[in-house]
MARTIMI-968359 format. One record per residue (C-alpha): residue in one letter; x, y, z. Coordinates in steps of 0.1 Angstrom, whole numbers, plus 2048, in hexadecimal, padded with zeros to 3 digits. Example, Ala and Ser with C-alpha at 12.3 -4.5 7.8 and 13.67 -1.06 7.14 Angstrom:
# MARTIMI-968359
<node residu="a" u="87B" v="7D3" w="84E"/>
<node residu="s" u="889" v="7F5" w="847"/>
This chain:
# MARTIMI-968359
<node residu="x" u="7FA" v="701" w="8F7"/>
<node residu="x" u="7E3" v="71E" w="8FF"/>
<node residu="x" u="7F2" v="743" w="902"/>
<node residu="x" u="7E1" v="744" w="927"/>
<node residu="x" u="7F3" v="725" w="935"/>
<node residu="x" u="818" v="727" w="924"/>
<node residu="x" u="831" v="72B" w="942"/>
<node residu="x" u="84E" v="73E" w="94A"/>
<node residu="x" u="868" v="726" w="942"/>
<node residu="x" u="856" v="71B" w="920"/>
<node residu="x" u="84F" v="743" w="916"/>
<node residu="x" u="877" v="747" w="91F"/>
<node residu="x" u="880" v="726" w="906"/>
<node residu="x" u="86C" v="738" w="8EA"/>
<node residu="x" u="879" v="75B" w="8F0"/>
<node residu="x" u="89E" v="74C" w="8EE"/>
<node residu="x" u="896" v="738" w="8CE"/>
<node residu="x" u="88B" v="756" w="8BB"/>
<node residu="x" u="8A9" v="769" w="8B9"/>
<node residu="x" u="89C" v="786" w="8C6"/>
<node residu="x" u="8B1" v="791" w="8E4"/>
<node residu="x" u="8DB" v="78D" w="8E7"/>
<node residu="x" u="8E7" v="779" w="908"/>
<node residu="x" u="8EE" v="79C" w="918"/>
<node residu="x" u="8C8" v="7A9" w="914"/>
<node residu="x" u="8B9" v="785" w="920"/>
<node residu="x" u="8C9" v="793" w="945"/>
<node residu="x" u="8AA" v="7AA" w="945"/>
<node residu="x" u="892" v="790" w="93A"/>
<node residu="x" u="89F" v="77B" w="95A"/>
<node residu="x" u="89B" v="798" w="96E"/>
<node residu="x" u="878" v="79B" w="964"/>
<node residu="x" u="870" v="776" w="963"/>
<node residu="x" u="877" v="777" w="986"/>
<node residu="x" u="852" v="788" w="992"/>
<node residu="x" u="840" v="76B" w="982"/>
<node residu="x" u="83D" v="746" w="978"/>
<node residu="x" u="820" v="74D" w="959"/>
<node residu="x" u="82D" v="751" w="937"/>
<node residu="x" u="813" v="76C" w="92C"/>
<node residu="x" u="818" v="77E" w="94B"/>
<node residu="x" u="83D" v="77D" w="944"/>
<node residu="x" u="834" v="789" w="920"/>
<node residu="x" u="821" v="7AD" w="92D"/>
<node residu="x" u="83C" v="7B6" w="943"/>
<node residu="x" u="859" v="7B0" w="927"/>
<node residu="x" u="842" v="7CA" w="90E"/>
<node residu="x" u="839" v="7E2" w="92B"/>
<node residu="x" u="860" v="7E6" w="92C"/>
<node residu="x" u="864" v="7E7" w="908"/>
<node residu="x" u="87A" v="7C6" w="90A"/>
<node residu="x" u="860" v="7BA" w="8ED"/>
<node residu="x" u="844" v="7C1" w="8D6"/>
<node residu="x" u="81F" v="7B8" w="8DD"/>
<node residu="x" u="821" v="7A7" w="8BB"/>
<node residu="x" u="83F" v="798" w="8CA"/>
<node residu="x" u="833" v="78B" w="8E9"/>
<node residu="x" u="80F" v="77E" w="8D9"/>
<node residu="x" u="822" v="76E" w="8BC"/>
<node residu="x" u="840" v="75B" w="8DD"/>
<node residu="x" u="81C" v="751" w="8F1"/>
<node residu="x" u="80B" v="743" w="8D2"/>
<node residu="x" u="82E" v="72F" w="8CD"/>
<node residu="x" u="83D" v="73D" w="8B4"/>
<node residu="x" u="864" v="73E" w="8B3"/>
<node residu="x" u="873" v="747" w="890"/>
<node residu="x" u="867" v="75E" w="878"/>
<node residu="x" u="871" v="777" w="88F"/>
<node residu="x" u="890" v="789" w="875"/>
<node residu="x" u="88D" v="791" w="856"/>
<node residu="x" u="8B1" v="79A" w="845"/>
<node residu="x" u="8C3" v="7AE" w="85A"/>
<node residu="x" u="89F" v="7BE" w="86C"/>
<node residu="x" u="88B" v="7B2" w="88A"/>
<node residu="x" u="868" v="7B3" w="883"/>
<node residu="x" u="856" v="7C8" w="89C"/>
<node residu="x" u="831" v="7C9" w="891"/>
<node residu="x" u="81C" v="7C1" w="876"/>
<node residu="x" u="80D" v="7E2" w="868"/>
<node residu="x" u="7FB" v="7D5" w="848"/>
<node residu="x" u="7EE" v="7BC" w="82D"/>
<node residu="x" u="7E0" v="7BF" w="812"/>
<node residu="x" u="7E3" v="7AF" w="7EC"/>
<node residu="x" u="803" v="7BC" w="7EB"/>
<node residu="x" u="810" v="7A8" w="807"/>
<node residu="x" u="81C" v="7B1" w="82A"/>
<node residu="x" u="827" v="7D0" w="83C"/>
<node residu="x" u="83B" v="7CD" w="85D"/>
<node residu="x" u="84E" v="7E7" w="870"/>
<node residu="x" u="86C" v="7DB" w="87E"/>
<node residu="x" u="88E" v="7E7" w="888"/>
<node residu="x" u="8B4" v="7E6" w="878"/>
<node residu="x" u="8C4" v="7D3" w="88D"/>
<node residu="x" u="8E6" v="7E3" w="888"/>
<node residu="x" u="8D9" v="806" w="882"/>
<node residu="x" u="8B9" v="80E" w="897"/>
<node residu="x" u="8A5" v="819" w="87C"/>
<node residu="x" u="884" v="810" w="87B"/>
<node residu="x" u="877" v="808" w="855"/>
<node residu="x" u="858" v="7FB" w="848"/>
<node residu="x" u="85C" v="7D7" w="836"/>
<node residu="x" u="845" v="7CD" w="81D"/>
<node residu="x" u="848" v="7AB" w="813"/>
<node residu="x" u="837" v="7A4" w="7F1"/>
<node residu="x" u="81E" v="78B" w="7EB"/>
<node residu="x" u="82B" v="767" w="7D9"/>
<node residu="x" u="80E" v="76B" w="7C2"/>
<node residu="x" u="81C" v="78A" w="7B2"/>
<node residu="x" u="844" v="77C" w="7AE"/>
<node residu="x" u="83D" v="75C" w="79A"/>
<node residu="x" u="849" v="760" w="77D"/>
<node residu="x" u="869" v="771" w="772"/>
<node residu="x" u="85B" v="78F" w="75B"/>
<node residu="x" u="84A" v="794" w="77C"/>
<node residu="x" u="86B" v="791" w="792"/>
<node residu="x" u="879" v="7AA" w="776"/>
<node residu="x" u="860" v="7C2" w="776"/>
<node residu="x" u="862" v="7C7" w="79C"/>
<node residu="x" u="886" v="7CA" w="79B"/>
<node residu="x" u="883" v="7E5" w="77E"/>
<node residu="x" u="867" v="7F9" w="795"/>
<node residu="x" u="87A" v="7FA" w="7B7"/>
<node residu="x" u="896" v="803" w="7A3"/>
<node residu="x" u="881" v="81E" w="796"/>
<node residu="x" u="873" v="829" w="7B5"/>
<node residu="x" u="893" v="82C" w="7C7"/>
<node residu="x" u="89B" v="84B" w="7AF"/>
<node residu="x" u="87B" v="85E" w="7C4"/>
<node residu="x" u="885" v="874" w="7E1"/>
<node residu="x" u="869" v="889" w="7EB"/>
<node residu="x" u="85A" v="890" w="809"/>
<node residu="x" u="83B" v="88D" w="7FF"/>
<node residu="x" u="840" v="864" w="7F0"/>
<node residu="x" u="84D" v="84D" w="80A"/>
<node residu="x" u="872" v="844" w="803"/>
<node residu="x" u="87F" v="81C" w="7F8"/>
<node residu="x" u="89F" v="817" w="80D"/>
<node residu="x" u="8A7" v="7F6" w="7FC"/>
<node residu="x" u="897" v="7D8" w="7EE"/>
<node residu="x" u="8A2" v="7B4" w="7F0"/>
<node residu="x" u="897" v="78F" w="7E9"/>
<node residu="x" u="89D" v="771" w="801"/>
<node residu="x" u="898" v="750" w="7ED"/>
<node residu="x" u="879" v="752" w="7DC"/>
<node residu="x" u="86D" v="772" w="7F7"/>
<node residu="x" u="86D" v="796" w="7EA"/>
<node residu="x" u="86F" v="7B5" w="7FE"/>
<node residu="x" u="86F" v="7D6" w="805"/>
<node residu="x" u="880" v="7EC" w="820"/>
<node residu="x" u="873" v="80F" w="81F"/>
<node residu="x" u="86E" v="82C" w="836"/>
<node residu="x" u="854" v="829" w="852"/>
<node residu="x" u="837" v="841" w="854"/>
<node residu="x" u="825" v="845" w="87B"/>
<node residu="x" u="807" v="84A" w="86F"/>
<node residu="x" u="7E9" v="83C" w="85D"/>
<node residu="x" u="7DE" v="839" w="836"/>
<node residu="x" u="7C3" v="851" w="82B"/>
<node residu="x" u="7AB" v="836" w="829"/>
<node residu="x" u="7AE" v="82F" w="852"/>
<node residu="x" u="7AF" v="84C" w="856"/>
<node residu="x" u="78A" v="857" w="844"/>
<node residu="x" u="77B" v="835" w="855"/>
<node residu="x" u="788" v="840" w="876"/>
<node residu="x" u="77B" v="85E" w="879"/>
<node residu="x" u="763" v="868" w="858"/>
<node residu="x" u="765" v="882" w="83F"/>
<node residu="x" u="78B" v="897" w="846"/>
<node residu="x" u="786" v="8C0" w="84B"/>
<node residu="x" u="785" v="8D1" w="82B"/>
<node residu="x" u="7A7" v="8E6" w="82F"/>
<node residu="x" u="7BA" v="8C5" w="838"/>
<node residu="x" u="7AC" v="8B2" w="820"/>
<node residu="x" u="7B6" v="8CC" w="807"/>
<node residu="x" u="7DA" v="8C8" w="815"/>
<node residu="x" u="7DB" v="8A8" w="815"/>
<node residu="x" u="7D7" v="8A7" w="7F0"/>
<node residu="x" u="7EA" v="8BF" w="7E7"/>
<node residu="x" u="809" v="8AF" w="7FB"/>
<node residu="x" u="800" v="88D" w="7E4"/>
<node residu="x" u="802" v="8A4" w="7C6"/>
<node residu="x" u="826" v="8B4" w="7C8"/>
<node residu="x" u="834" v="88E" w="7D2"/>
<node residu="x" u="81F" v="887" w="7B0"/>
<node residu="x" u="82A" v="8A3" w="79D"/>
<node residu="x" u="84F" v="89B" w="7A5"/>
<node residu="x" u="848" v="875" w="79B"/>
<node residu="x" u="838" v="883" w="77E"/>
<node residu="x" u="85C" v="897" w="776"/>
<node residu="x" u="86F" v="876" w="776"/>
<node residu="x" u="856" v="865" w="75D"/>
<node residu="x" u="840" v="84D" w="779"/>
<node residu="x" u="820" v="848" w="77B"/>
<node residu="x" u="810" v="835" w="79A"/>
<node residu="x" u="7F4" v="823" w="78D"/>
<node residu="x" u="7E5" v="81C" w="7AF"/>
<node residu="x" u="7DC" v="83C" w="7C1"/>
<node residu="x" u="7C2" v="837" w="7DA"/>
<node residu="x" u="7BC" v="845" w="7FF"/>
<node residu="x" u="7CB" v="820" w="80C"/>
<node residu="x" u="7ED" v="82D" w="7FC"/>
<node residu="x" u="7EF" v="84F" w="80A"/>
<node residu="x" u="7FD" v="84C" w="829"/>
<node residu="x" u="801" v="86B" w="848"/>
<node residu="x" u="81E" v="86F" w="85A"/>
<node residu="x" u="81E" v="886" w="87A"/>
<node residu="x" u="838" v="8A1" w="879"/>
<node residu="x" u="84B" v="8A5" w="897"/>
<node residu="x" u="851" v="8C2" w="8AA"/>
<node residu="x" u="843" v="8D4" w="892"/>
<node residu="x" u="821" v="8C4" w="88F"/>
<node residu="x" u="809" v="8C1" w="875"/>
<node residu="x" u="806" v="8A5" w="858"/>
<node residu="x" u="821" v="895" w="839"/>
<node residu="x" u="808" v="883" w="821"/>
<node residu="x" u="824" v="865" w="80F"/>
<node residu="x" u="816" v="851" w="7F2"/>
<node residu="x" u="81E" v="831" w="7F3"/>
<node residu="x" u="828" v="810" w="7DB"/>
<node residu="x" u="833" v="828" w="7BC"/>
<node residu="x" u="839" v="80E" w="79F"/>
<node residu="x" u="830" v="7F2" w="7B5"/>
<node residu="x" u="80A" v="7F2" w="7A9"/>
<node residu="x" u="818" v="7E1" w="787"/>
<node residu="x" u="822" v="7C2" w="796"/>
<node residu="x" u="7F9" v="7BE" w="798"/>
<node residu="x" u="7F6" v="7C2" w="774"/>
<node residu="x" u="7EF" v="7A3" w="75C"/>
<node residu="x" u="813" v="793" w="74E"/>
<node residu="x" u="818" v="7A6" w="729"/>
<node residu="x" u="839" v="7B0" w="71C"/>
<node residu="x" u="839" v="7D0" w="721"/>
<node residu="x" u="85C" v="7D6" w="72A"/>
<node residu="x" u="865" v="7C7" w="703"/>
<node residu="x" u="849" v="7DC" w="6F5"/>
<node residu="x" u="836" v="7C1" w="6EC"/>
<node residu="x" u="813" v="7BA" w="6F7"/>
<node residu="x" u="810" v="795" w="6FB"/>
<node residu="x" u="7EF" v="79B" w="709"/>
<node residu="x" u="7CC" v="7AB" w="701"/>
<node residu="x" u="7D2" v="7CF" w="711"/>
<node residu="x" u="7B3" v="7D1" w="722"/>
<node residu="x" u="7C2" v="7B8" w="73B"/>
<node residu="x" u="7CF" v="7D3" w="748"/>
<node residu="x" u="7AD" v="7E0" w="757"/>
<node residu="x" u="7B1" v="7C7" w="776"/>
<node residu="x" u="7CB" v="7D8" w="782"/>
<node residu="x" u="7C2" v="7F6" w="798"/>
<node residu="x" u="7A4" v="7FA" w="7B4"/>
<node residu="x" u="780" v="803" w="7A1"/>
<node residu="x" u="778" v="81B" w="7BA"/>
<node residu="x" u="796" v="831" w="7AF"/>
<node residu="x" u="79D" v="825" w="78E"/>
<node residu="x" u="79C" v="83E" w="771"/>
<node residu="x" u="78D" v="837" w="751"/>
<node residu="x" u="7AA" v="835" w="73C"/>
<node residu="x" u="7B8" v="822" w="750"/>
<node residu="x" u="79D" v="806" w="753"/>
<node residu="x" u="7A0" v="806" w="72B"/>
<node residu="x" u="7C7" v="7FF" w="72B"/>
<node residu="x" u="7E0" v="802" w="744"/>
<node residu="x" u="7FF" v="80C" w="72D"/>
<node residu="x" u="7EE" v="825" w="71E"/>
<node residu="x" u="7E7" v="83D" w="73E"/>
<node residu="x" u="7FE" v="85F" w="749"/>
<node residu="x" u="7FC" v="871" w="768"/>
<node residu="x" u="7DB" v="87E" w="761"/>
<node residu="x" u="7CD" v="85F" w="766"/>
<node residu="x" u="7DF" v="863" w="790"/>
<node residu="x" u="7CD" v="87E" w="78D"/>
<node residu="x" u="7AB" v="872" w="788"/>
<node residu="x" u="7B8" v="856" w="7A6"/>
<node residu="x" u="7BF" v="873" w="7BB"/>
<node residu="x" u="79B" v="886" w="7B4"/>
<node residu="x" u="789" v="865" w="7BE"/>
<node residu="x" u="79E" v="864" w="7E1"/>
<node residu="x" u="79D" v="889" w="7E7"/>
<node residu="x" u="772" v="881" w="7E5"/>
<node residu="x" u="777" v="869" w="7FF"/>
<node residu="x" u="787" v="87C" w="80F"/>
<node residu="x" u="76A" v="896" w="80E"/>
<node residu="x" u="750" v="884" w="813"/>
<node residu="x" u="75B" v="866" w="823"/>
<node residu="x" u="750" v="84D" w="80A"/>
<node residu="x" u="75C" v="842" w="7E2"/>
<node residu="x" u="74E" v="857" w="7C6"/>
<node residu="x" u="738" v="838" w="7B8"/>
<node residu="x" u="72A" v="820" w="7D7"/>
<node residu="x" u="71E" v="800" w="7D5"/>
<node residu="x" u="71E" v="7E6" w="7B9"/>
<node residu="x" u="73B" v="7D0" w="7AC"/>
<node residu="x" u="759" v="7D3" w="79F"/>
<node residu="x" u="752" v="7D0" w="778"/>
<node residu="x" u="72F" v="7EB" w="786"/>
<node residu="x" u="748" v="808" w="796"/>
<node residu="x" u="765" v="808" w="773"/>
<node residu="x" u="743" v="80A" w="75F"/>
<node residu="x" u="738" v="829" w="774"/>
<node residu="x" u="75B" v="834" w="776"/>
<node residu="x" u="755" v="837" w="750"/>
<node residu="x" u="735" v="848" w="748"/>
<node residu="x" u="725" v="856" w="769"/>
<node residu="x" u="72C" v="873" w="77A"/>
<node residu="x" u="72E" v="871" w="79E"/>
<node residu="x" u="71B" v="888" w="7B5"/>
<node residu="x" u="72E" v="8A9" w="7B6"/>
<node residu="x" u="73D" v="8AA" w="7D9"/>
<node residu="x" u="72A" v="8CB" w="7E4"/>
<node residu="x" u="70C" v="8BD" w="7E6"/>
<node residu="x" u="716" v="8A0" w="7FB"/>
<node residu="x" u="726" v="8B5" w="814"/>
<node residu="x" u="71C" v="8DB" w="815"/>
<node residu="x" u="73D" v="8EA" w="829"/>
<node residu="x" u="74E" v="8E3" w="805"/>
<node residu="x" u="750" v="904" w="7F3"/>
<node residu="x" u="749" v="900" w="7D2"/>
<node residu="x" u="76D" v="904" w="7C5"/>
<node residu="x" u="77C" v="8EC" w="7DB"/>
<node residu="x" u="75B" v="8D3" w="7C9"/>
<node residu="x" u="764" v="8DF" w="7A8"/>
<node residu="x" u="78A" v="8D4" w="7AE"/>
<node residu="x" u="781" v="8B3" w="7B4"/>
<node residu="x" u="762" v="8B2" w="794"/>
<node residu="x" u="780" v="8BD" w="77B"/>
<node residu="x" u="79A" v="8A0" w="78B"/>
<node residu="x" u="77F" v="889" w="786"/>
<node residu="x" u="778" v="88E" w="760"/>
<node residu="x" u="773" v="876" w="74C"/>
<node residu="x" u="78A" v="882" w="730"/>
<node residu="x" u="7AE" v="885" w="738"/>
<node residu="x" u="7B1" v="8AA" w="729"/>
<node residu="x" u="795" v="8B4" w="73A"/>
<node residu="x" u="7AE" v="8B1" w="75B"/>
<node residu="x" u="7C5" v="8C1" w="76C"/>
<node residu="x" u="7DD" v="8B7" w="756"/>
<node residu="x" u="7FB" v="8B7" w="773"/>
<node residu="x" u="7FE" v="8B5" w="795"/>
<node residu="x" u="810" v="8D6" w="79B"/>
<node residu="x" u="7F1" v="8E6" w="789"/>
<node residu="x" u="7DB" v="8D2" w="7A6"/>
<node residu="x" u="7F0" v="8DC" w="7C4"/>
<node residu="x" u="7EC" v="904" w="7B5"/>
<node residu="x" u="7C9" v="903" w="7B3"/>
<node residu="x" u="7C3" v="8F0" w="7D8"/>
<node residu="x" u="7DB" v="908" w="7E6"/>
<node residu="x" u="7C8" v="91E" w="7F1"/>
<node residu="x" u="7AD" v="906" w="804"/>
<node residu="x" u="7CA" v="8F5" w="813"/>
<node residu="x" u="7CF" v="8F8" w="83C"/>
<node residu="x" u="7F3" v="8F2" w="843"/>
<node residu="x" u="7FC" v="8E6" w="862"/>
<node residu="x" u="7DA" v="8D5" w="86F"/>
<node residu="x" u="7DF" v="8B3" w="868"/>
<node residu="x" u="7EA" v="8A7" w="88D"/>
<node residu="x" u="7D6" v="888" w="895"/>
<node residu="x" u="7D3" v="871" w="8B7"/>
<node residu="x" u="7D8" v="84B" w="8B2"/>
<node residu="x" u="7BE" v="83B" w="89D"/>
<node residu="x" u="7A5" v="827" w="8B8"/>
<node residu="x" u="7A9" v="806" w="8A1"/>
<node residu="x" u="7CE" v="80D" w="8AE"/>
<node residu="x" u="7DD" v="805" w="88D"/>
<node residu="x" u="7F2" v="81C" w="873"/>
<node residu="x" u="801" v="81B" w="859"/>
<node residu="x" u="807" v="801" w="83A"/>
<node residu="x" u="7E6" v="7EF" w="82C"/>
<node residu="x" u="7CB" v="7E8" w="83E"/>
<node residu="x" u="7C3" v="7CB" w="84D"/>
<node residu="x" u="7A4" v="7B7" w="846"/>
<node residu="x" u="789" v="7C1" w="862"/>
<node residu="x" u="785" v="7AC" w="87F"/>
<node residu="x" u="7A8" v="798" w="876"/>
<node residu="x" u="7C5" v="797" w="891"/>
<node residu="x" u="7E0" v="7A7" w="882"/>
<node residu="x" u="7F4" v="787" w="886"/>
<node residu="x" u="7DB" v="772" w="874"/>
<node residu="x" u="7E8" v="758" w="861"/>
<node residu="x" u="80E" v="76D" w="862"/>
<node residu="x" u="823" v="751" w="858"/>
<node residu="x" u="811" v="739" w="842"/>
<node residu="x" u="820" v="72A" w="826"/>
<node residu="x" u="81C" v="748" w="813"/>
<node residu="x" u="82E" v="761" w="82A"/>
<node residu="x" u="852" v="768" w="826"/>
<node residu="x" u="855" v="768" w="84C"/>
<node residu="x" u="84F" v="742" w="84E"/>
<node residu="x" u="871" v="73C" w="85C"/>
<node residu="x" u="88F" v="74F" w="86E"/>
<node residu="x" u="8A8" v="761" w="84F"/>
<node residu="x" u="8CA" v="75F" w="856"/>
<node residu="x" u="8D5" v="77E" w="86B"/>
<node residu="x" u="8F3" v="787" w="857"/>
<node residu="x" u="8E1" v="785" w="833"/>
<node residu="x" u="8EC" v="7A6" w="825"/>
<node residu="x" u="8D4" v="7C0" w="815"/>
<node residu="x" u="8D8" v="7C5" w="7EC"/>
<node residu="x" u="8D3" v="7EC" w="7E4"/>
<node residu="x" u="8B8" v="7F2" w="7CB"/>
<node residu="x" u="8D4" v="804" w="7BD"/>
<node residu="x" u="8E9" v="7E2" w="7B1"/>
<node residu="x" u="8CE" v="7D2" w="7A7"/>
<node residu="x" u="8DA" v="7BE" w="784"/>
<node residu="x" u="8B9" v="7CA" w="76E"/>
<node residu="x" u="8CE" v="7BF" w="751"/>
<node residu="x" u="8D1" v="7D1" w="72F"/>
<node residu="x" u="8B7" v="7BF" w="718"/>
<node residu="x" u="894" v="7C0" w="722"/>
<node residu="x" u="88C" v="7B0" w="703"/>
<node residu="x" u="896" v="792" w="718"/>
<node residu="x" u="879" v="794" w="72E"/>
<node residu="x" u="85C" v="77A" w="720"/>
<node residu="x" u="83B" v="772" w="72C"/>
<node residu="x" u="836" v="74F" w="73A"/>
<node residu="x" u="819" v="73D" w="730"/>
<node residu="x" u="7FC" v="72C" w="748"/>
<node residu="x" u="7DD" v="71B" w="745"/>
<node residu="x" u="7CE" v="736" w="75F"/>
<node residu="x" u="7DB" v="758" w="74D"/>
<node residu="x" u="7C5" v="748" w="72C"/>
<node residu="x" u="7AC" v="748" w="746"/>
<node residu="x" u="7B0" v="767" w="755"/>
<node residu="x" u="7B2" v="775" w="72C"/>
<node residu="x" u="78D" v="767" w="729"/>
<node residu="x" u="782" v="775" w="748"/>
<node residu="x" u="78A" v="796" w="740"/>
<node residu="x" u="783" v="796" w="71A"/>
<node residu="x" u="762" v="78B" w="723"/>
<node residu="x" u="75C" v="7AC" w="740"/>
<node residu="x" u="76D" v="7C3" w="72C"/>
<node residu="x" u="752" v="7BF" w="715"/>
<node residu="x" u="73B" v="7C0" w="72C"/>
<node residu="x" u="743" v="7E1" w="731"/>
<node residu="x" u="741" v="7EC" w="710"/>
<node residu="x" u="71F" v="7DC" w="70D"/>
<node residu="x" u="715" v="7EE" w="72E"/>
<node residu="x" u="725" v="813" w="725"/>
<node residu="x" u="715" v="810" w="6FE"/>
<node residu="x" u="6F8" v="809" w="70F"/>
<node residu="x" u="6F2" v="828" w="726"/>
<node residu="x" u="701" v="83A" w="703"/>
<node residu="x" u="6E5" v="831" w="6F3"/>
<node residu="x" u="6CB" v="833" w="70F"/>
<node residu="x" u="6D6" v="858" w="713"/>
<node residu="x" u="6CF" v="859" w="6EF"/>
<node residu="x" u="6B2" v="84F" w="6EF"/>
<node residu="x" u="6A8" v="869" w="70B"/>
């Protein structure tokens, strides 16, 4: 039935289906029904009093009535998706507090080293309280569904945030990177590494009543569960390293850690954190255009265009910052992130990151592909909101999660497409050594 022509009586069915109010809050849905007989009219009036959620009401007209609860939360919005999965807000329903829930994509939980792995790494990042890295409250799984709850952040990523409104001012964007170095530096302390840092997982939360900008990272330890199944956690590689180099985004992607993933150290964050801080600057990635396999060879051997002359209010030391993060040999770095946040210091403008609402009207989480309704295809057969979860399922802290004692016990499991994949990457990998010993020995020649 078409959202435009679902009636009172049939909106009022669906809305009692999903769960979503108790017997004693349907009075004011009654109340309101009253004034008219069309569903979608109905629908505006409930969110104009905050009864229910846009996403709410569009998701009741277009007939949906489960998938509503998740655990003991009410999903309120969607916020994100990405390859990770999905990120909804949505509320505690015995607390009030509002979290962000990211449910993991099935294509990264099927196997049970996998399963492990993501046990061991929310584990992990429970043990980081920062204000500067965006806090896991809990994780749990529901059947063959894994998620996480963790703290909700009111505004946008940094990448959102650059396509909204272009290039950031040089003192904030100084700030703004130095904030995502201390929460660095302090994951650095504990032994972590992120493996993923990019503006898409720096996210900007307004301070209130004081004003002015938090920068959170986001998905510490999560970015392994991208990474190609080896036995790592045994210390035994049951795969050709240079697997590894899928895992990451080539536009941020250091060169280490394109080589071999276990082999990198917070140095190679850093080099992460110099490619976003040029975007940043400049509004665009260090090396545009070309494919994937194109931007880790450039990564690699080219220097990118040093940021002063793409953008003349830069002073030079501010372009010279982001030159040394972006060097192609690790000592050649900062070689921590406290040394970083000392040396942006005093470019820094505290206090000047207050921002309106985006005009795409979204914040917050992964961004959505463009053009797609942030509903799209929400509860398809890969979505862990396909169906209502039981109200009184109880949450499992992070904190008694059985990890057992032997990792040795962790095994790969074999499949016709990781041999695939193997070949696939073998076969790019040294097309990138071809490529780099190439321009070696063009330059050589020169």
């Amino acid at each position: 039935m078409p959202t435009n022509t679902v009636n009172r009586e049939t909106f009022l069915a669906r809305l009692r289906a999903s769960g979503l109010m108790s017997s004693a809050q349907f009075q004011q849905v009654y109340d309101v029904a009253a004034t008219s007989d069309r569903g979608r009219v109905l629908a505006r009036a409930l969110v104009e009093r905050g009864l229910i959620t846009r996403f709410q009401a569009q998701m009741l007209l277009a007939g949906r009535t489960d998938g509503f609860v998740l655990g003991q939360y009410r999903i309120l919005e969607q916020i994100g998706h990405g390859g990770m999965g999905r990120v909804f807000k949505a509320e505690h329903q015995t607390m009030n507090r509002i979290v962000a829930l990211k449910v993991l994509s099935g294509s990264l939980m099927q196997t049970d080293r996998a399963k492990q792995l993501f046990q061991r790494e929310v584990r992990a990042a429970a043990r980081l309280i920062h204000p500067n890295i965006v806090t896991a409250y809990d994780a749990n799984q529901l059947g063959e569904r894994h998620y996480l709850v963790m703290e909700y952040v009111n505004g946008p990523n940094l990448q959102e945030l650059v396509q909204d409104r272009g290039p950031l001012p040089v003192g904030q964007a100084c700030d703004f990177i130095r904030q995502a170095a201390l929460g660095l530096q302090y994951a650095h302390e504990l032994g972590m590494v992120h493996r993923d840092i990019k503006p898409a997982n720096l996210l900007v939360q307004q301070s209130f009543p004081k004003g002015g900008c938090v920068v959170k990272i986001l998905d510490f330890g999560l970015a392994r569960l991208h990474e190609p199944a080896t036995d790592e956690l045994s210390g035994h590689d049951s795969l050709p390293a240079v697997e590894a180099a899928v895992m990451g985004t080539p536009d941020f992607l250091s060169p280490e850690q394109a080589r071999n993933l276990h082999s990198v150290d917070i140095r190679s964050d850093l080099y992460s954190l110099g490619c976003t801080f040029f975007c940043l600057l400049t509004g665009q990635v260090p090396f545009v255009g070309g494919t994937a396999l194109e931007k880790l060879v450039r990564q690699g051997s080219e220097e990118p265009v040093p940021v002063a002359q793409l953008r003349a209010d830069v002073p030079a030391e501010v372009s010279a910052i982001v030159s040394r993060l972006m060097a192609k040999k690790p000592e050649e770095r900062f070689q921590t992130p406290l040394e970083l946040a000392a040396a942006l210091q005093p470019y820094s403008q505290h206090g000047s990151g207050t921002f309106k609402p985006l005009r795409s009207g979204h914040s917050g989480g992964e961004i959505p592909s463009t053009g797609e309704s942030p509903w799209t295809g929400l509860f398809d057969d890969h979505d862990a909101l396909a169906g209502t979860m039981p109200a009184n399922l109880s949450l499992t802290p992070m904190s008694s999660l059985n990890l057992g004692s032997n990792n040795s016990e962790i095994v790969t499991q074999p499949a016709d497409n990781r041999r695939l994949l193997r070949i696939g990457i073998i076969v790019a990998a040294a097309l990138v050594g071809f490529t780099i010993g190439a321009l070696t020995i063009a330059r050589l020649r020169l």
